[in-house]
C-alpha positions in Angstrom: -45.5 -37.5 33.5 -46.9 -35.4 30.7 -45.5 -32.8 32.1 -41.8 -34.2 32.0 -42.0 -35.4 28.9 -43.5 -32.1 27.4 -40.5 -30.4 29.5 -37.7 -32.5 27.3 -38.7 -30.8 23.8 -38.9 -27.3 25.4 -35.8 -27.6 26.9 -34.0 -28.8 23.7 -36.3 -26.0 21.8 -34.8 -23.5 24.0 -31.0 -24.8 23.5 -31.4 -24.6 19.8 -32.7 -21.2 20.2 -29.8 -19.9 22.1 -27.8 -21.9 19.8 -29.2 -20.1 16.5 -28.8 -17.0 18.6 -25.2 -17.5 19.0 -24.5 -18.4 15.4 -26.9 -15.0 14.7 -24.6 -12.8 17.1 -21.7 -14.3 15.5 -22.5 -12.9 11.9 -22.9 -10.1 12.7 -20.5 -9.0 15.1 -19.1 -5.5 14.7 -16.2 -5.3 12.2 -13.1 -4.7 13.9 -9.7 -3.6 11.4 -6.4 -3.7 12.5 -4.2 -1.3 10.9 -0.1 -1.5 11.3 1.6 1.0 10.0 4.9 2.9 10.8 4.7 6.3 12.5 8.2 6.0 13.9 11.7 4.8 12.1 12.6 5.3 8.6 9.1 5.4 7.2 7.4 7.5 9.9 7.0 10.7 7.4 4.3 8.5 6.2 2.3 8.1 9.2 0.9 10.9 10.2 -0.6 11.3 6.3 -1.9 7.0 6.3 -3.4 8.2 10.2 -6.0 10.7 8.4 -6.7 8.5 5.3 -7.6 5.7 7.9 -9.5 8.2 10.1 -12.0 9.6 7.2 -12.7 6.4 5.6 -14.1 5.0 9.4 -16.0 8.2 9.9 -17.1 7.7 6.4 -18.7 3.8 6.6 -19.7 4.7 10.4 -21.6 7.8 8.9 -23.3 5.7 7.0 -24.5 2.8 9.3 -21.3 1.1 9.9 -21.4 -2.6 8.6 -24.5 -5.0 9.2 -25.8 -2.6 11.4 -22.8 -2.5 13.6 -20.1 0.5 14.1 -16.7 -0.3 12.7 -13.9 -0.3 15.1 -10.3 0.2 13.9 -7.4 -0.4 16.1 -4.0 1.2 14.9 -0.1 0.1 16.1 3.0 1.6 14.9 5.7 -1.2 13.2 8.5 1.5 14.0 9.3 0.4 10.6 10.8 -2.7 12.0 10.2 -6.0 11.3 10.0 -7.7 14.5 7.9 -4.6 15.8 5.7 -5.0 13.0 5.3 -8.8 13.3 4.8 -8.3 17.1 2.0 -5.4 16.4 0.1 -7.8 14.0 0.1 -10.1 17.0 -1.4 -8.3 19.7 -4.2 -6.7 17.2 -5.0 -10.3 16.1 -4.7 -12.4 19.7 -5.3 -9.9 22.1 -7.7 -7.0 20.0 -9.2 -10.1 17.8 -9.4 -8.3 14.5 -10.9 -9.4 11.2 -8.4 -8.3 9.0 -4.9 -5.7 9.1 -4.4 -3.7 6.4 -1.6 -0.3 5.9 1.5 -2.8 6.3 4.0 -0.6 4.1 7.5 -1.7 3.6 8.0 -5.6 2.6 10.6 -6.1 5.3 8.1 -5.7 7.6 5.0 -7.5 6.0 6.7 -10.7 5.3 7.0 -11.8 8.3 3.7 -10.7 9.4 2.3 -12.6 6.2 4.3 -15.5 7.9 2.0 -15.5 10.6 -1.6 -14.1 9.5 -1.6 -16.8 6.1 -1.1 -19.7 8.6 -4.9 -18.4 10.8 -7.0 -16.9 7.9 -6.6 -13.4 8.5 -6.5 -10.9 5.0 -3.8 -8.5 4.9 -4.1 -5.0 2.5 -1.0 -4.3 1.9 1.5 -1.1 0.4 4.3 -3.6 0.1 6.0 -4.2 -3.2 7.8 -7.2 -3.0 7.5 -10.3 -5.6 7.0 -12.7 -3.4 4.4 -11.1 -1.9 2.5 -12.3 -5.5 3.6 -16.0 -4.5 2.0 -15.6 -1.3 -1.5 -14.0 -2.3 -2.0 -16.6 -5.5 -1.2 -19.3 -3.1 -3.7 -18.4 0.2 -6.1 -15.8 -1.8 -5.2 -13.8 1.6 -3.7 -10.8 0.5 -4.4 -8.1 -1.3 -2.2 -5.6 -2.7 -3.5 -1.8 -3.1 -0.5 -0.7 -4.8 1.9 -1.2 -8.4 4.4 -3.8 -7.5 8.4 -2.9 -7.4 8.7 -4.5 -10.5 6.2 -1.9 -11.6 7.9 1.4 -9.7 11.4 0.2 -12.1 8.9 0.5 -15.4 7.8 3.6 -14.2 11.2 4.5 -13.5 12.8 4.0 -17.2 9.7 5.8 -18.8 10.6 8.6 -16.9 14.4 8.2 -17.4 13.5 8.0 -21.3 11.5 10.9 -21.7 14.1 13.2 -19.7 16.7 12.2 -22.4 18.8 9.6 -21.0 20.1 7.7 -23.1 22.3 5.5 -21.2 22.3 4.5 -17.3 23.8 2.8 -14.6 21.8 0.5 -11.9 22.5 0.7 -8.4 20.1 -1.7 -6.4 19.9 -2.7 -2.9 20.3 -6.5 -2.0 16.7 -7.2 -1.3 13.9 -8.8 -3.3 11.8 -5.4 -4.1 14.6 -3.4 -5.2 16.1 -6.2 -7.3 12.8 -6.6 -8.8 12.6 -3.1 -9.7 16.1 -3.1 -11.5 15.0 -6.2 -13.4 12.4 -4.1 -14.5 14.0 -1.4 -15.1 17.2 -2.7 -17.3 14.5 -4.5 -19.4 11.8 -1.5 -19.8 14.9 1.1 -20.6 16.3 -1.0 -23.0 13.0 -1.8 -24.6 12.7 2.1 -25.0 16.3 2.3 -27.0 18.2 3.1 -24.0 21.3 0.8 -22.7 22.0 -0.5 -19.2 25.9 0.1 -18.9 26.0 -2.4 -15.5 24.3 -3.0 -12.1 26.1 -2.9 -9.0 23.5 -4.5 -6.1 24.5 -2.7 -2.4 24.7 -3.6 1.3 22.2 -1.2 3.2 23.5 0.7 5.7 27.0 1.3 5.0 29.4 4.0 5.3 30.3 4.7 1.9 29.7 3.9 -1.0 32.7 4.8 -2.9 34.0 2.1 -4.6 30.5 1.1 -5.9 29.9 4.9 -7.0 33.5 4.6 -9.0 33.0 1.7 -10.8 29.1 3.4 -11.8 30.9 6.3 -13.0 33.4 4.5 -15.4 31.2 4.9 -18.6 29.8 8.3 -17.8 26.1 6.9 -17.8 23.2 9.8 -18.6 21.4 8.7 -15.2 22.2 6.4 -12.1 19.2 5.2 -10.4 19.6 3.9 -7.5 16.6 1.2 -6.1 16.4 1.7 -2.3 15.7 4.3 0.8 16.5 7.4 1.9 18.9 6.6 4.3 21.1 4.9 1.6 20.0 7.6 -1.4 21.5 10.4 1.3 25.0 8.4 1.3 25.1 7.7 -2.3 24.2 10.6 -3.5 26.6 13.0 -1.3 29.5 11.1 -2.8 28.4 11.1 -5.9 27.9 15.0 -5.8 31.4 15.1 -4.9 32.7 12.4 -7.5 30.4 13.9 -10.3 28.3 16.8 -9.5 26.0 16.7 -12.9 25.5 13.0 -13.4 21.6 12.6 -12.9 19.7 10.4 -10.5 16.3 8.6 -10.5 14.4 6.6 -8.1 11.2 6.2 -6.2 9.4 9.4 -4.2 9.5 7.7 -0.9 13.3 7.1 -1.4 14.3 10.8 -2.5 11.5 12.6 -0.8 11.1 15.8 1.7 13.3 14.1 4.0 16.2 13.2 1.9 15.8 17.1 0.5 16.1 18.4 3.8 18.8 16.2 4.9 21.3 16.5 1.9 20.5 20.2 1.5 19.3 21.6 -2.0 22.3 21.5 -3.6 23.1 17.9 -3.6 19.3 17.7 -4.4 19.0 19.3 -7.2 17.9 17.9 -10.5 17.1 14.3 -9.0 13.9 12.8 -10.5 11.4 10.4 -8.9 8.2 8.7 -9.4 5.7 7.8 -7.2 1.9 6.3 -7.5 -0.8 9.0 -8.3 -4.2 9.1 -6.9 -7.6 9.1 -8.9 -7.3 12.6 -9.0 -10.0 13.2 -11.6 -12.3 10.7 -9.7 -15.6 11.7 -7.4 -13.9 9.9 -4.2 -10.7 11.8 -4.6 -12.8 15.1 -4.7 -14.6 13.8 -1.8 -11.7 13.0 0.2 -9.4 15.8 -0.7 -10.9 18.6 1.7 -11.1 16.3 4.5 -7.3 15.6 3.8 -6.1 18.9 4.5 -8.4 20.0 6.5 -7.2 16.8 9.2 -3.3 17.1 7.9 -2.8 21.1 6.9 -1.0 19.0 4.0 -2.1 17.7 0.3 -1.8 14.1 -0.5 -0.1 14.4 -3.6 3.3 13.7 -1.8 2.0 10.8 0.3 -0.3 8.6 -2.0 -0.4 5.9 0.6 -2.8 7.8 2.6 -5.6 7.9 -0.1 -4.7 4.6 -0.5 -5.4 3.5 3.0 -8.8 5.5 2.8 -9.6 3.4 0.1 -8.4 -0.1 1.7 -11.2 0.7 4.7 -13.7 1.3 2.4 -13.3 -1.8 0.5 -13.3 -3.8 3.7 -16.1 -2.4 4.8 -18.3 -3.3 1.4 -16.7 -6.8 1.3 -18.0 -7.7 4.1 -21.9 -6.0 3.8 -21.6 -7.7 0.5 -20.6 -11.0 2.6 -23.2 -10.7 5.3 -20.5 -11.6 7.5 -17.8 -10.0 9.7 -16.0 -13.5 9.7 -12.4 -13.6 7.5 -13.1 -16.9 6.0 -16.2 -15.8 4.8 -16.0 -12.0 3.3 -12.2 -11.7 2.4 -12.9 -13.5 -1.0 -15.5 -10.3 -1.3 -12.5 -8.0 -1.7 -12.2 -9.1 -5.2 -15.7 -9.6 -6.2 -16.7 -5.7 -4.5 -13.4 -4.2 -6.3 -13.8 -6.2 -9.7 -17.5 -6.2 -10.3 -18.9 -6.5 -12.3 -21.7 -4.5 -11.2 -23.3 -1.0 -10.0 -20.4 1.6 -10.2 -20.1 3.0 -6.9 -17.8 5.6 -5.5 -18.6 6.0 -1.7 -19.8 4.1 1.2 -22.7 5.0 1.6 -23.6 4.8 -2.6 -21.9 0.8 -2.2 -24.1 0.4 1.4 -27.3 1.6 -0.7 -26.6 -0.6 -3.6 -26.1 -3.3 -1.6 -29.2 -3.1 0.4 -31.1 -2.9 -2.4 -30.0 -6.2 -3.8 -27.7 -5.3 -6.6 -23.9 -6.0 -7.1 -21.2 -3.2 -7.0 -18.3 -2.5 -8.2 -16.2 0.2 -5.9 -13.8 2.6 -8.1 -11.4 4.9 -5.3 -9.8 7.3 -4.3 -6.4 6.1 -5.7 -7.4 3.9 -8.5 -9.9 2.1 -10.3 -8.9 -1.0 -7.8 -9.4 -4.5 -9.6 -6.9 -7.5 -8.7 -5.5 -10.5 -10.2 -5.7 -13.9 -9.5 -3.0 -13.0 -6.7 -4.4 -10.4 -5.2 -2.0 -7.4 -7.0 -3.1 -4.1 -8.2 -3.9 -4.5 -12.2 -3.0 -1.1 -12.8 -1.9 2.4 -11.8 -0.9 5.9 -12.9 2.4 7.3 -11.8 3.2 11.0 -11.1 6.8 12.0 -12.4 8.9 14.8 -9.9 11.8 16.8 -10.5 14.0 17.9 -7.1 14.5 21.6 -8.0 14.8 24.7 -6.0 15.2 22.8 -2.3 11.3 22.0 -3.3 9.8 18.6 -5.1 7.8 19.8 -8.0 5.7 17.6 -10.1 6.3 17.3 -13.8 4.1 14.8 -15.1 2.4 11.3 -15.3 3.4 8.1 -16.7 1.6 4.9 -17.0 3.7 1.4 -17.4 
């Protein structure tokens, strides 16, 4: 009988045992990323640059240890820059590959809807996406957090630029969705603010044929510079009929919109003389110096005309020291550590494996990139960033300068 009954508290010794066990396992099971990000479709010139920034920040935090002890893992599907390929990517990383987290979503049309889905299960998204509501949505579920100036930001950026090239007057052509509407807001009021004057907006369909009648009605008061808030694919159309209509009227927009592609696609004349800005890297920064070699050694390219790469090296980087600094691989507990291992306060750390010492060694951190200082707001955006200012000249983009809005 003493046997039996000594049996009973063994066996519930051992069941809390393999229970604590589990729990243990749990905390420390190896961080897995999910990264969606388009290397086919309108963005794909993107990809192959956001593929190596990805690639040397894993080598990087595996180099080093990995997290808790564990290598990282990182699992990458293209979104064809599509939103229903996108959404469906997010899906199978999250139900079928069981990540932690997805960072690299790039344009809003596609990170919407997969913020539709990942804010209803807990899952953090890093995002390039510069849509407002994308704001609404991080001070509301503390879920996402944006690497990147907003759109409303790119249109400051845009009339700085505008201003100091001697415009004094110009003409807003925007497509009809929230990003680019937000950057012509932004826009109209920063370039008036600077003494210039707005002399209308016309907001455009995507996709369409021509763009004629919208490009005469710009013209009517002879405006200094047209910028036009949207993509390639419209900037080619647009700006081919304006060449014909008025072959020295001036045109600004973003880098990713008037890039390498839309050079080689409306040849150099057409090209000529447009100006663009785009975000800048931390150029002057130890990461960046660090990273830079690796770069081009991986791409045969510099990053100066893809920023989005550096700052997807820097998204798995912060991950990675959120959730060391967590203790935890589990969403619910480390994705509030974004904030605290970006903001600080606390050491000044600009690698991996310099964040991994510090926090081994008890002490806070505070992580300054490879593309900016990174500290976010209450909702999860970008509090500041440098801009680099192009000119289109030659058939080649050459920088000019930097601006900061």
């Amino acid at each position: 009988m003493n046997q039996r009954l000594l049996a009973l508290p063994l066996l519930a010794l051992g069941f809390l045992m393999s229970a604590s066990s589990t729990v243990f396992a749990a905390e420390v099971s190896p961080l897995k990323i999910g990264a969606v990000f388009p290397l086919t479709g309108s963005y794909a010139s993107y990809g192959k640059g956001c593929s190596a920034g990805l690639k040397i920040a894993l080598d990087e935090v595996n180099a080093a240890g990995g997290v808790l002890d564990n290598k990282v893992t990182l699992l990458s599907e293209d979104d064809q820059s599509d939103p229903t390929a996108g959404l469906n990517a997010a899906k199978k990383l999250i139900d079928v590959n069981k990540v932690d987290a997805i960072l690299g979503t790039f344009a809003s049309s596609v990170t919407l809807p997969i913020l539709s889905y990942t804010t209803q299960i807990g899952i953090p998204v890093l995002t390039l996406s510069g849509a407002p509501e994308i704001s609404q949505i991080g001070r509301r579920t503390h879920l996402v957090y944006r690497f990147v100036a907003t759109e409303g930001v790119f249109g400051e950026s845009y009339a700085i630029y505008a201003h100091q090239s001697g415009a004094k007057t110009a003409y807003v052509l925007a497509t009809n969705n929230a990003a680019q509407l937000d950057s012509a807001r932004h826009f109209t009021s920063r370039f008036t603010s600077l003494g210039g004057k707005v002399l209308g907006q016309t907001v455009f369909e995507p996709g369409m044929s021509s763009y004629r009648s919208e490009l005469t009605k710009t013209l009517v008061g002879k405006p200094d510079i047209v910028l036009i808030a949207g993509y390639t694919d419209d900037a080619v159309t647009l700006t081919k009929t304006l060449y014909q209509l008025s072959p020295t009227t001036r045109v600004i927009g973003p880098l990713y919109e008037l890039s390498d592609t839309y050079l080689r696609t409306v040849g150099p004349a057409v090209a000529e003389g447009k100006l663009a800005t785009d975000a800048t890297s931390a150029e002057g920064s130890p990461a960046y110096a660090r990273v830079l070699p690796l770069y081009r050694q991986i791409t045969g390219d510099d990053p100066t005309s893809n920023p989005y790469a550096i700052i997807d090296y820097d998204m798995v980087i912060t991950l990675a020291l959120a959730a060391q600094a967590a203790g935890s691989t589990d969403p619910n507990v480390f994705t509030p550590f974004i904030a605290t291992v970006a903001n600080g306060p606390g050491k000044t750390v600009t690698s991996y494996a310099e964040g991994l010492a510090a926090l081994k060694a008890g002490q806070k951190i505070k992580y300054e990139g490879a593309s900016s200082t990174i500290e976010f707001n209450e909702s999860g955006d970008l509090k500041h960033m440098m801009f680099k200012t192009f000119l289109l000249t030659g058939g080649k983009v050459v920088v000019k300068g930097t601006v900061s809005p």
